[in-house]
PyMOL Python script that loads the backbone (N, CA, C, O; Angstrom):
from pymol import cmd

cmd.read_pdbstr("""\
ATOM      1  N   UNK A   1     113.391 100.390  59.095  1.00  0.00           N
ATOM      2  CA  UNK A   1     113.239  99.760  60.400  1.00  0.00           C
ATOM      3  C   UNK A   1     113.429 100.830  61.482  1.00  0.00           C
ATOM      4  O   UNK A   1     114.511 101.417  61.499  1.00  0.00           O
ATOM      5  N   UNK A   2     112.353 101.193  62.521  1.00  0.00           N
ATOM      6  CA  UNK A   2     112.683 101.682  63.175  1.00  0.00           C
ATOM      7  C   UNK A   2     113.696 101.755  64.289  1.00  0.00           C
ATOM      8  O   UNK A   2     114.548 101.005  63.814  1.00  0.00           O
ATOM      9  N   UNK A   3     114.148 102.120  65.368  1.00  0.00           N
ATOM     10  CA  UNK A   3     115.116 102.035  66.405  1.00  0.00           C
ATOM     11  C   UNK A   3     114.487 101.234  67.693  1.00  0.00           C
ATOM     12  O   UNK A   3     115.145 100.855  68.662  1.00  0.00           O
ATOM     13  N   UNK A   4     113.396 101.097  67.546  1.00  0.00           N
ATOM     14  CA  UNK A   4     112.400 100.120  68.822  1.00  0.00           C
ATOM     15  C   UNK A   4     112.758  99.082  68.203  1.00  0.00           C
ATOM     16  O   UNK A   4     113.313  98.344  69.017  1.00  0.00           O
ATOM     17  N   UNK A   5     112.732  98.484  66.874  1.00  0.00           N
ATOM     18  CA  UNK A   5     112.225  97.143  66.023  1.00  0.00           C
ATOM     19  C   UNK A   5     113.628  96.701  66.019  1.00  0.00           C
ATOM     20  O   UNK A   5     113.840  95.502  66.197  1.00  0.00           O
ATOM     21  N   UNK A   6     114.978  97.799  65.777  1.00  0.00           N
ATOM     22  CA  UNK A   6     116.162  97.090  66.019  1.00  0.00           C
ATOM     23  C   UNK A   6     116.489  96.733  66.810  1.00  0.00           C
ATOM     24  O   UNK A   6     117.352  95.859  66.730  1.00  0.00           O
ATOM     25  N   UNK A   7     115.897  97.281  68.419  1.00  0.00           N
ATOM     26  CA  UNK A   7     116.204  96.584  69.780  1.00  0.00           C
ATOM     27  C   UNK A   7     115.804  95.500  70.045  1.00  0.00           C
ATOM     28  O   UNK A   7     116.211  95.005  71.097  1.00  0.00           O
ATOM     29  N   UNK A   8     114.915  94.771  69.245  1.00  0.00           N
ATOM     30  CA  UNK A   8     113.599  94.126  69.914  1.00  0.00           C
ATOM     31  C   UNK A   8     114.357  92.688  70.040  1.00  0.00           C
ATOM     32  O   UNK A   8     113.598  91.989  70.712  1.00  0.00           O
ATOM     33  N   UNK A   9     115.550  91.914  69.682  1.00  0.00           N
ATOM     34  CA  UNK A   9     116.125  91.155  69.889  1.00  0.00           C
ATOM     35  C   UNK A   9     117.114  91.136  70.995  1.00  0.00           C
ATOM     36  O   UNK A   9     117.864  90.189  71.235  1.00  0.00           O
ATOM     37  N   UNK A  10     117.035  92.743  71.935  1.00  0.00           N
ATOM     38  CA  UNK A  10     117.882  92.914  72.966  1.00  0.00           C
ATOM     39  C   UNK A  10     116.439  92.587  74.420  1.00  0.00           C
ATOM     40  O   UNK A  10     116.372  92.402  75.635  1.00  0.00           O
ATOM     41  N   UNK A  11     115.649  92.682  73.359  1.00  0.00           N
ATOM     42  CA  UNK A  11     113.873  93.039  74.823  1.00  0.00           C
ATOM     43  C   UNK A  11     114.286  92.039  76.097  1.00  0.00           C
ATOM     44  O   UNK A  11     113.341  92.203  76.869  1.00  0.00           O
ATOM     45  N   UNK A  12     114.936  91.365  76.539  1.00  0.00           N
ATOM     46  CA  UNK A  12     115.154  90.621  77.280  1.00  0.00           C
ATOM     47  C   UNK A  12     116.152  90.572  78.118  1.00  0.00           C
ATOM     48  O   UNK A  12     116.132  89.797  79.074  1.00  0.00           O
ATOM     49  N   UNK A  13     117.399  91.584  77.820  1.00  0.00           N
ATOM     50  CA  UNK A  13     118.626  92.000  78.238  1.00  0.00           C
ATOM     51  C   UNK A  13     118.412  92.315  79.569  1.00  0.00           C
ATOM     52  O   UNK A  13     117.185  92.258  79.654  1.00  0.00           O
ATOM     53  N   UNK A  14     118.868  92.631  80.733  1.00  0.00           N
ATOM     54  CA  UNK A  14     118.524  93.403  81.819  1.00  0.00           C
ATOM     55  C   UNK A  14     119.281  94.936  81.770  1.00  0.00           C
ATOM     56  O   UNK A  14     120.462  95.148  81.492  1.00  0.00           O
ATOM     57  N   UNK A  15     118.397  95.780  82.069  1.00  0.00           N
ATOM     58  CA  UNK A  15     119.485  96.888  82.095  1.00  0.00           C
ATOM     59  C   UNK A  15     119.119  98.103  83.796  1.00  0.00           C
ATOM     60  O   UNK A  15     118.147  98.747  84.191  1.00  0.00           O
ATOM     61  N   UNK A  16     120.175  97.910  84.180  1.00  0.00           N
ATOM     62  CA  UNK A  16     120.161  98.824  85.550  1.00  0.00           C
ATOM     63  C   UNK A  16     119.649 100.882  85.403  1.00  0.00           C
ATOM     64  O   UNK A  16     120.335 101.823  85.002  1.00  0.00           O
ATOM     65  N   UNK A  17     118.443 100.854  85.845  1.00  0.00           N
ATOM     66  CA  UNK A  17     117.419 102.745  85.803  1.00  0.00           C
ATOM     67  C   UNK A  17     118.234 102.672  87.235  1.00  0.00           C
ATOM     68  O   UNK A  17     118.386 101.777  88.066  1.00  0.00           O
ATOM     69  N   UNK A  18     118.656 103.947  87.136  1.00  0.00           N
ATOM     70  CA  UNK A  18     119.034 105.066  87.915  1.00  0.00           C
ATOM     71  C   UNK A  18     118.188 105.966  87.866  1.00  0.00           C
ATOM     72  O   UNK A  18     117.648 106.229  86.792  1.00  0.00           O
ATOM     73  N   UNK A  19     117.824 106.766  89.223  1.00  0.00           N
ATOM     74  CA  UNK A  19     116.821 108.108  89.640  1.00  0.00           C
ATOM     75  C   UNK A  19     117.696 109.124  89.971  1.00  0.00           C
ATOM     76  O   UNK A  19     118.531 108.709  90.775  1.00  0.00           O
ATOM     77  N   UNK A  20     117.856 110.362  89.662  1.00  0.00           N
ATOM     78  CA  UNK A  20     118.688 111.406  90.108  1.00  0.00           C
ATOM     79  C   UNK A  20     117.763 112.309  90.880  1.00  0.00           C
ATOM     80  O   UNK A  20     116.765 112.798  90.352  1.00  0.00           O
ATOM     81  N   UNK A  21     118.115 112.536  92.184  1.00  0.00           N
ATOM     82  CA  UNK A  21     116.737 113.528  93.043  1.00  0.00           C
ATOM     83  C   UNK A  21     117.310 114.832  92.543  1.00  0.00           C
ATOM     84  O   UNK A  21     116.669 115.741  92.015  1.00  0.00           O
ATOM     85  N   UNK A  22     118.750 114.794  92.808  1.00  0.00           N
ATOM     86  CA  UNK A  22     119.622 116.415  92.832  1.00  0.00           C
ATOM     87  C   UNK A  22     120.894 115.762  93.178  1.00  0.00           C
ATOM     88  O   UNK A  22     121.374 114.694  93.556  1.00  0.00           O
ATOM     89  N   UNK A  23     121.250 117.238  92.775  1.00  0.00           N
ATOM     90  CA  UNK A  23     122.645 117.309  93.207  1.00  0.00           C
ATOM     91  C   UNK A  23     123.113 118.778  94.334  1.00  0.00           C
ATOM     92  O   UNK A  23     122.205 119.558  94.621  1.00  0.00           O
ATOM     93  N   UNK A  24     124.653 119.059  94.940  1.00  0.00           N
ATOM     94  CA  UNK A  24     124.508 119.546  95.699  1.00  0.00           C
ATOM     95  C   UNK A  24     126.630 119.319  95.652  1.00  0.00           C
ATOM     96  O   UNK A  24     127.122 118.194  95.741  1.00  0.00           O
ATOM     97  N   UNK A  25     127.229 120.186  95.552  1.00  0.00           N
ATOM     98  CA  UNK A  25     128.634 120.461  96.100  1.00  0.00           C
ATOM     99  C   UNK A  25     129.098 121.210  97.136  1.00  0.00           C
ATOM    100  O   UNK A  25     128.799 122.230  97.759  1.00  0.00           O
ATOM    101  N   UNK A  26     129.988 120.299  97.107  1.00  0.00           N
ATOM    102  CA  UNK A  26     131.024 120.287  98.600  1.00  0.00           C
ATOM    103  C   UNK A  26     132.165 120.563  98.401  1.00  0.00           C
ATOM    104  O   UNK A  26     132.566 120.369  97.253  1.00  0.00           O
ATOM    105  N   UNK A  27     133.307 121.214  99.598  1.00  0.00           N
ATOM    106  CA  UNK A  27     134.300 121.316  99.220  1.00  0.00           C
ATOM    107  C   UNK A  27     134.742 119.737 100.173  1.00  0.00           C
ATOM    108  O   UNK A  27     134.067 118.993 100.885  1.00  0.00           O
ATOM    109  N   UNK A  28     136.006 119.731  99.802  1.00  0.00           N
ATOM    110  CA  UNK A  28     136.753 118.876 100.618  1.00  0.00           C
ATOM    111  C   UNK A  28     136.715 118.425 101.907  1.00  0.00           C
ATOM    112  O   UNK A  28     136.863 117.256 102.263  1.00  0.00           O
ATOM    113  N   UNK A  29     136.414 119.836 102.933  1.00  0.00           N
ATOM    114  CA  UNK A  29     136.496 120.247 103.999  1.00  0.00           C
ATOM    115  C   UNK A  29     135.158 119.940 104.866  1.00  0.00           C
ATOM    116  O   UNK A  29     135.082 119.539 106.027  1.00  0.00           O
ATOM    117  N   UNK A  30     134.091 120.265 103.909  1.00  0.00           N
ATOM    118  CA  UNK A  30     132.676 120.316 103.938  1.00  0.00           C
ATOM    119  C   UNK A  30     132.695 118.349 104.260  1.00  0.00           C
ATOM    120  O   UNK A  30     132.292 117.964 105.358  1.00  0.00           O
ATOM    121  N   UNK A  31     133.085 117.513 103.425  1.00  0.00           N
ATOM    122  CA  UNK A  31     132.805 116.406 103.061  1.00  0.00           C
ATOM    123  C   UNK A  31     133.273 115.473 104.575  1.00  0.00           C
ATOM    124  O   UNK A  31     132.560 114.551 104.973  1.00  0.00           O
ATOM    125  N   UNK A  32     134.800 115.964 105.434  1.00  0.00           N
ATOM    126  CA  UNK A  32     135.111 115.326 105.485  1.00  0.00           C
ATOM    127  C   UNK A  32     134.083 115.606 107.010  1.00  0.00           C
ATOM    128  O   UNK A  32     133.609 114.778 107.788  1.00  0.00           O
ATOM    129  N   UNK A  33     134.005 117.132 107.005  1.00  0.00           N
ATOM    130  CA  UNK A  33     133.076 117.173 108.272  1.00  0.00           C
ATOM    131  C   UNK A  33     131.758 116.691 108.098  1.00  0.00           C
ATOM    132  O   UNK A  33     130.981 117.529 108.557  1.00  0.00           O
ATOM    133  N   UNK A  34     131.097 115.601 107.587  1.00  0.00           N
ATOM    134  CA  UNK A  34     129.961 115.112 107.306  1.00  0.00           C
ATOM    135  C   UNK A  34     129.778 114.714 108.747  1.00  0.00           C
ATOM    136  O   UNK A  34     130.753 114.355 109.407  1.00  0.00           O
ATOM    137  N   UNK A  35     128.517 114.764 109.283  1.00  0.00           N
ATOM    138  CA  UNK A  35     128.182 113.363 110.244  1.00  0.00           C
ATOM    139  C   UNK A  35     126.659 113.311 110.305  1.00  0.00           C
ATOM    140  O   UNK A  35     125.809 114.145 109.992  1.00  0.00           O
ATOM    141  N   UNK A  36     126.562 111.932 110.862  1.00  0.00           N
ATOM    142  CA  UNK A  36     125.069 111.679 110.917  1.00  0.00           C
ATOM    143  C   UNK A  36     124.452 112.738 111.419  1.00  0.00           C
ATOM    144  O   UNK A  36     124.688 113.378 112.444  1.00  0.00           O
ATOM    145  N   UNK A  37     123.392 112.904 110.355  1.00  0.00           N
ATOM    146  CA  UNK A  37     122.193 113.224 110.693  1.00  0.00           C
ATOM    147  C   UNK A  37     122.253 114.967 110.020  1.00  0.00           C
ATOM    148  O   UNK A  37     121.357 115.791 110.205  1.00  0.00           O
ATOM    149  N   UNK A  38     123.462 115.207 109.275  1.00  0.00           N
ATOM    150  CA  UNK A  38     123.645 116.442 108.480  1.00  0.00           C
ATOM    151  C   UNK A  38     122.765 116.092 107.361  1.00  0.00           C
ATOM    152  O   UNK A  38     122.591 115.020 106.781  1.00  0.00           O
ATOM    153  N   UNK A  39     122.282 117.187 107.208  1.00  0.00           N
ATOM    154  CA  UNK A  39     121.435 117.290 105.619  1.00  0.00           C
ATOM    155  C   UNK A  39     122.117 118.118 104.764  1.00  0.00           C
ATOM    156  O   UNK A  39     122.715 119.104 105.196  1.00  0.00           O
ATOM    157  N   UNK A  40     122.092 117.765 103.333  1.00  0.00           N
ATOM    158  CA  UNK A  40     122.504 118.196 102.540  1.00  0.00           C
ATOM    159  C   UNK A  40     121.377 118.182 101.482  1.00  0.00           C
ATOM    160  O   UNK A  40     120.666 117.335 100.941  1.00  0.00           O
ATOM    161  N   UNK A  41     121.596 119.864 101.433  1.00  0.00           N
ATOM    162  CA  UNK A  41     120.549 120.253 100.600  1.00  0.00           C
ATOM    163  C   UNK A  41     120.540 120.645  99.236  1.00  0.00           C
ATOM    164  O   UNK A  41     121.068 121.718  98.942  1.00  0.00           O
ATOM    165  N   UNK A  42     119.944 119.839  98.232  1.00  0.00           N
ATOM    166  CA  UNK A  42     120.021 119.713  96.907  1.00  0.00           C
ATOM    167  C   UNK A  42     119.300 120.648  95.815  1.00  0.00           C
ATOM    168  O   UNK A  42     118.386 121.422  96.101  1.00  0.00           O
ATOM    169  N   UNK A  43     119.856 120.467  94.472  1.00  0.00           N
ATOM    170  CA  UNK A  43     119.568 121.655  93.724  1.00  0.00           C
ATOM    171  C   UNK A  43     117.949 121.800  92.939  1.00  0.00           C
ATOM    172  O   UNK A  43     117.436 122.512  92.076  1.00  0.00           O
ATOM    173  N   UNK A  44     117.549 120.677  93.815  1.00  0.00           N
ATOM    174  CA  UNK A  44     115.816 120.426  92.819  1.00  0.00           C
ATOM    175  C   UNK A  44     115.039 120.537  94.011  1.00  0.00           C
ATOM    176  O   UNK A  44     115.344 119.980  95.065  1.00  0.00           O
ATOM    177  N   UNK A  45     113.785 121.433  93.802  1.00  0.00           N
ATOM    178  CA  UNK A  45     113.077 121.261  94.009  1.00  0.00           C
ATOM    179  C   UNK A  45     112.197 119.782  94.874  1.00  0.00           C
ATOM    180  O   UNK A  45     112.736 118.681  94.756  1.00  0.00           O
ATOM    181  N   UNK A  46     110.879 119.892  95.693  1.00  0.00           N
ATOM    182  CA  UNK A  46     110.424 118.716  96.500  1.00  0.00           C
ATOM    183  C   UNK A  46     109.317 118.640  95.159  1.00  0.00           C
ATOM    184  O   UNK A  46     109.210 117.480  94.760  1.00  0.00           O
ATOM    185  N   UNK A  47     108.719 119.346  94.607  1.00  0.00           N
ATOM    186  CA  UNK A  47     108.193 118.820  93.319  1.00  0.00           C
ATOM    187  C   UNK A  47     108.356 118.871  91.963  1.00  0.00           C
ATOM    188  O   UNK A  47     107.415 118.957  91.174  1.00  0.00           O
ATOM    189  N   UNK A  48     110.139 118.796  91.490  1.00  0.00           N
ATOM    190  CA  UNK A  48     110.342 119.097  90.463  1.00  0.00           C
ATOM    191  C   UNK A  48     110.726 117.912  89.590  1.00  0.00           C
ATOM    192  O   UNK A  48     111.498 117.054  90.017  1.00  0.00           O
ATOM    193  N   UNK A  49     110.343 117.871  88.710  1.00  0.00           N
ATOM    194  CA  UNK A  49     111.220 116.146  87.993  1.00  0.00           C
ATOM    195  C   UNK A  49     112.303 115.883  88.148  1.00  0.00           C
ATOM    196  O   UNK A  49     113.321 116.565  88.022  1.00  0.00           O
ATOM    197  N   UNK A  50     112.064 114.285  88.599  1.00  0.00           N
ATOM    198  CA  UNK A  50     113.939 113.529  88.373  1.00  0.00           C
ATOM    199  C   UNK A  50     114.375 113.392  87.069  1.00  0.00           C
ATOM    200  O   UNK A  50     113.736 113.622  86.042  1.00  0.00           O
ATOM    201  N   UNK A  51     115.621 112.962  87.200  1.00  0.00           N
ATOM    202  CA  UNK A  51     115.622 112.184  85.908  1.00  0.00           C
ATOM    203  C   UNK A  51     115.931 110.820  85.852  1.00  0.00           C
ATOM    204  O   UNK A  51     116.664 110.279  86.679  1.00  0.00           O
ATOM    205  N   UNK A  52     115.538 110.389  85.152  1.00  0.00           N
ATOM    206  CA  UNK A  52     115.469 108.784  85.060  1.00  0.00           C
ATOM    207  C   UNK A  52     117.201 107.880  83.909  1.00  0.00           C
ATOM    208  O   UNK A  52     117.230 107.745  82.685  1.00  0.00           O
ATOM    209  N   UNK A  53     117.802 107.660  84.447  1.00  0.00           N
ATOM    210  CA  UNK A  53     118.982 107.004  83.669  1.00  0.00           C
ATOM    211  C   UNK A  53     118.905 105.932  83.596  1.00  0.00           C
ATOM    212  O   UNK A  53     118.235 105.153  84.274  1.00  0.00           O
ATOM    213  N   UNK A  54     119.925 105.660  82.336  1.00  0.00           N
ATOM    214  CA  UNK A  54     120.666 104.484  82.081  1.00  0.00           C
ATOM    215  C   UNK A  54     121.978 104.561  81.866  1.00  0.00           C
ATOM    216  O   UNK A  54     122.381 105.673  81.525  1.00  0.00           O
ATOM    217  N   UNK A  55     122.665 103.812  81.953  1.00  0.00           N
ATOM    218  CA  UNK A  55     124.062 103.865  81.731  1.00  0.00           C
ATOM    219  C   UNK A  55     124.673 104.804  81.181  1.00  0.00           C
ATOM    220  O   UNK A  55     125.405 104.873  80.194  1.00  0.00           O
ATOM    221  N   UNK A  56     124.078 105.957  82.363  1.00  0.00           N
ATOM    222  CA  UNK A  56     124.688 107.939  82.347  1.00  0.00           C
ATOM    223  C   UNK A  56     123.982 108.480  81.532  1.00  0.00           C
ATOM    224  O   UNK A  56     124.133 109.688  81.348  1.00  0.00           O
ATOM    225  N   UNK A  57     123.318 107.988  81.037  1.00  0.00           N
ATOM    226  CA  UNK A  57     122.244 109.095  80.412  1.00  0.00           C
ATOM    227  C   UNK A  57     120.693 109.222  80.359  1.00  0.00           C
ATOM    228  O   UNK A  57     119.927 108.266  80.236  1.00  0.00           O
ATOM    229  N   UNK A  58     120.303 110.632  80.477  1.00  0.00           N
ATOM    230  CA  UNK A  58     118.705 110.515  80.656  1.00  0.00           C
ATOM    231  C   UNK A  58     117.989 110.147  79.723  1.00  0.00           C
ATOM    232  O   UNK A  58     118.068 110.520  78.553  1.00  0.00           O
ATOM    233  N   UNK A  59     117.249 109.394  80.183  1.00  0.00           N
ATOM    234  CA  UNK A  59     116.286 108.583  78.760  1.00  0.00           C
ATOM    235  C   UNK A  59     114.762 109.330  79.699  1.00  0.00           C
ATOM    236  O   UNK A  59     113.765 109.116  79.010  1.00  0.00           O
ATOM    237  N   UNK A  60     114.602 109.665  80.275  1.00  0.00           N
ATOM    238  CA  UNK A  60     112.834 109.971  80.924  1.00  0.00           C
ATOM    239  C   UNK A  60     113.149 110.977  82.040  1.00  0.00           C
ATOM    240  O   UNK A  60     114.055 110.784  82.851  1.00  0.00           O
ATOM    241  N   UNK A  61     112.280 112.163  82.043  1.00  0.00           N
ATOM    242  CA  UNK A  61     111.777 112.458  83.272  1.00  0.00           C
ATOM    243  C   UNK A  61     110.806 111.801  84.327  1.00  0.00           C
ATOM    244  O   UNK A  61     110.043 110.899  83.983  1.00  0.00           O
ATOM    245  N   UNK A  62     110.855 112.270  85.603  1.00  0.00           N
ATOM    246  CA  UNK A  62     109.467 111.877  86.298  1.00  0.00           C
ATOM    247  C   UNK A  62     109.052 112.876  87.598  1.00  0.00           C
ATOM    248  O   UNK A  62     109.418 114.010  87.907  1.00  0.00           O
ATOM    249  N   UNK A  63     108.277 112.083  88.106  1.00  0.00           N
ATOM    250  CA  UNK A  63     107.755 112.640  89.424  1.00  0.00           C
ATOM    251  C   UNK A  63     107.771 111.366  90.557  1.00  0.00           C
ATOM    252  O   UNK A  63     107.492 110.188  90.336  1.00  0.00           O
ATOM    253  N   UNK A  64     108.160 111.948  91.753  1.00  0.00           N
ATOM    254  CA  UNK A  64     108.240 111.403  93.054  1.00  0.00           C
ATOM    255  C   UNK A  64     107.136 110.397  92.838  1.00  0.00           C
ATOM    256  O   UNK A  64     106.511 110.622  91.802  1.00  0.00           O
ATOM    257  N   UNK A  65     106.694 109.280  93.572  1.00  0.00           N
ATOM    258  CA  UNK A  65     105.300 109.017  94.111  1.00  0.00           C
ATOM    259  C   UNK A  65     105.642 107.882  95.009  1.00  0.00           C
ATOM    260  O   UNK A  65     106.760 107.376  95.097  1.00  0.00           O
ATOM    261  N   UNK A  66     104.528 107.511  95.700  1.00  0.00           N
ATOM    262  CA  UNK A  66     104.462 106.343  96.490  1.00  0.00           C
ATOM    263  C   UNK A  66     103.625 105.347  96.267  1.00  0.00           C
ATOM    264  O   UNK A  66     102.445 105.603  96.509  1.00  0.00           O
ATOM    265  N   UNK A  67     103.947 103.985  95.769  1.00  0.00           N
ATOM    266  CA  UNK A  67     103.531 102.867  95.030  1.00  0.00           C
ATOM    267  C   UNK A  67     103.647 101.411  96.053  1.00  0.00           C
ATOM    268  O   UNK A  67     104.620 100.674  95.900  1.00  0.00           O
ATOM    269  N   UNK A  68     102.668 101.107  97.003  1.00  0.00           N
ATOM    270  CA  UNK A  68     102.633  99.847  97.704  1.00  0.00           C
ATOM    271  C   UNK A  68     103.957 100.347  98.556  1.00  0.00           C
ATOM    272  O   UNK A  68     105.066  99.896  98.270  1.00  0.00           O
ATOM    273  N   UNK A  69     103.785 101.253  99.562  1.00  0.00           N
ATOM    274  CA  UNK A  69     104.628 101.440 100.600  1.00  0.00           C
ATOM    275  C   UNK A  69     106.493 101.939 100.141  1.00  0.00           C
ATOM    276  O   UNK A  69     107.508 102.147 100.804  1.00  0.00           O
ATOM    277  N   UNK A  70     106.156 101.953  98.703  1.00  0.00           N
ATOM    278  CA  UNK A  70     107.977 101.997  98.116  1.00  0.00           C
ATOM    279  C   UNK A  70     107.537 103.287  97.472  1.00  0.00           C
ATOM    280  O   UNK A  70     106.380 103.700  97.383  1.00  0.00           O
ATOM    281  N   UNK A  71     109.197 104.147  96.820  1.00  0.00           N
ATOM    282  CA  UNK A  71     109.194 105.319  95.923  1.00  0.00           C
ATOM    283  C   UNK A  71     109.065 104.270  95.089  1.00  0.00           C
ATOM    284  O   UNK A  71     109.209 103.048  95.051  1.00  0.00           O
ATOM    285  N   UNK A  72     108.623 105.521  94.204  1.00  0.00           N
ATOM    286  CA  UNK A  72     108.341 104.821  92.772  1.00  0.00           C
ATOM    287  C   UNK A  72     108.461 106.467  91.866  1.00  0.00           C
ATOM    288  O   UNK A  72     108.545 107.555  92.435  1.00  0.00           O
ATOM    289  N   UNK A  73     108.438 106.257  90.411  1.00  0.00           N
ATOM    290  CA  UNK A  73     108.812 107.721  89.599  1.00  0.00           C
ATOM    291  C   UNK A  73     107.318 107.323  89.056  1.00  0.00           C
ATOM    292  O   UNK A  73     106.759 106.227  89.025  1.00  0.00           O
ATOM    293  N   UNK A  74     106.976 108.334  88.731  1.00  0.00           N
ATOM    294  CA  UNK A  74     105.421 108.463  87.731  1.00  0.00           C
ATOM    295  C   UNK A  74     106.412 108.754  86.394  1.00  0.00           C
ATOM    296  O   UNK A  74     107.242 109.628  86.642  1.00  0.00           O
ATOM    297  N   UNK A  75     106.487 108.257  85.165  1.00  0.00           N
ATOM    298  CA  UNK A  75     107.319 108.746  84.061  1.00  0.00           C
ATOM    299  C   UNK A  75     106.228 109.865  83.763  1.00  0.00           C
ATOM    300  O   UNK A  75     105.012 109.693  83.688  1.00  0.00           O
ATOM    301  N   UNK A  76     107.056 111.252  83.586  1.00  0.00           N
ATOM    302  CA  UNK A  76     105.905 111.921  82.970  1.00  0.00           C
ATOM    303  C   UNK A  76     106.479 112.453  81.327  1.00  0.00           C
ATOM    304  O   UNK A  76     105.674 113.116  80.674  1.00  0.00           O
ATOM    305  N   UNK A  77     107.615 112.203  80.811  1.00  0.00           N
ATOM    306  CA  UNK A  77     108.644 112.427  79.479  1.00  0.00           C
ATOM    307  C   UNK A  77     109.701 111.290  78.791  1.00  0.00           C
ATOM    308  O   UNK A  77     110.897 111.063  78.973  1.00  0.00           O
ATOM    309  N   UNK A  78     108.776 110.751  78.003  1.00  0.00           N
ATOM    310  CA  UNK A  78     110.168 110.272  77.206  1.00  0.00           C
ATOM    311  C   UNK A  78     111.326 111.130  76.732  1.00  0.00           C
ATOM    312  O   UNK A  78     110.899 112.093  76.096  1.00  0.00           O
ATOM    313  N   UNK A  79     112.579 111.106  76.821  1.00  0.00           N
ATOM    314  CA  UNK A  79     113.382 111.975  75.783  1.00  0.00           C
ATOM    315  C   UNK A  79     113.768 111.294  74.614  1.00  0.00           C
ATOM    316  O   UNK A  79     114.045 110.095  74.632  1.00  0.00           O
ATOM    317  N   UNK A  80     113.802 111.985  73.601  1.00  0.00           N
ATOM    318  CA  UNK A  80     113.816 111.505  72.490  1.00  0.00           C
ATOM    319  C   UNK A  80     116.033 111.625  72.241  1.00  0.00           C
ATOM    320  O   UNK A  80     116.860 111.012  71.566  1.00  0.00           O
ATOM    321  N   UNK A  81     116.066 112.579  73.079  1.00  0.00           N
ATOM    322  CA  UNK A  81     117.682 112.740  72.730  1.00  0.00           C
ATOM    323  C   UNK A  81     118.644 112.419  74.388  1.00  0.00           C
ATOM    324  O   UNK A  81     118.142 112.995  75.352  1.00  0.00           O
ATOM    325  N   UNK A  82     119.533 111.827  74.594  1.00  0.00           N
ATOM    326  CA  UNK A  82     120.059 111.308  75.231  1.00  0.00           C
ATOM    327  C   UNK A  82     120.921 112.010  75.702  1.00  0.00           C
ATOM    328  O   UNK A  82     121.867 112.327  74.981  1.00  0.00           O
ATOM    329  N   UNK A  83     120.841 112.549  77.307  1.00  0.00           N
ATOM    330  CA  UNK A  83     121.534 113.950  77.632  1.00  0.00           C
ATOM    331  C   UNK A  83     122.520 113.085  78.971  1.00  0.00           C
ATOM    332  O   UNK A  83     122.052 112.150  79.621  1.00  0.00           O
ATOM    333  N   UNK A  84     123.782 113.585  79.147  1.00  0.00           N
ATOM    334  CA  UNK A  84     124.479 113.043  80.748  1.00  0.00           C
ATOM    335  C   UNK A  84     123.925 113.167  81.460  1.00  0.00           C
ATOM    336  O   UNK A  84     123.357 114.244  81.644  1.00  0.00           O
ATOM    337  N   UNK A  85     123.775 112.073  82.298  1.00  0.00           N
ATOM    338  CA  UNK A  85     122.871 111.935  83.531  1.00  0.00           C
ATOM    339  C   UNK A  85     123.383 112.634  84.324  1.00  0.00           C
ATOM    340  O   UNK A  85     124.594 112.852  84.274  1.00  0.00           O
ATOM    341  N   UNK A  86     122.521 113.211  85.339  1.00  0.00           N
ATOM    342  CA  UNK A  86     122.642 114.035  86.669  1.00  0.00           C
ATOM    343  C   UNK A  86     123.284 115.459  86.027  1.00  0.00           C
ATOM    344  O   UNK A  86     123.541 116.409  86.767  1.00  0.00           O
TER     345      UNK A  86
END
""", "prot")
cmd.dss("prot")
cmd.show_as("cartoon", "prot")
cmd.util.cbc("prot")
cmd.orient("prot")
């Protein structure tokens, strides 16, 4: 039995995808001086893949896109092995 065919009694479950754009550290000091309209600039690329999670771990890469006025990810990778998200 494969690992799809053992889920297939969960196919109905809901489960919460997370998108990771980047990441980006701060010290303490940095954080507390935040204010509107500071950018903080992250460790990926404007066209490099996200990653796509589930409950902390990457299951897919993707790409940015725009789908009926919303982001949306283009999946462009299943992963076959399950890495910590972000």
């Amino acid at each position: 039995m494969t690992d799809r065919e053992k889920l297939e009694p969960l196919s109905n479950v809901p489960v919460e995808v997370t998108v990771v754009l980047g990441q980006t550290r701060l010290t303490i000091g940095q954080l507390l001086a935040l204010e509107e309209g500071a950018v903080l600039e992250l460790d990926r690329g404007v066209n490099d893949e996200v990653d796509v999670c589930v409950n902390g771990s990457v299951v897919a890469k993707g790409e940015l896109m725009v789908e009926n006025g919303r982001l949306g990810i283009a999946v462009t990778k299943v992963l076959e092995e399950e890495n910590a998200c972000g």
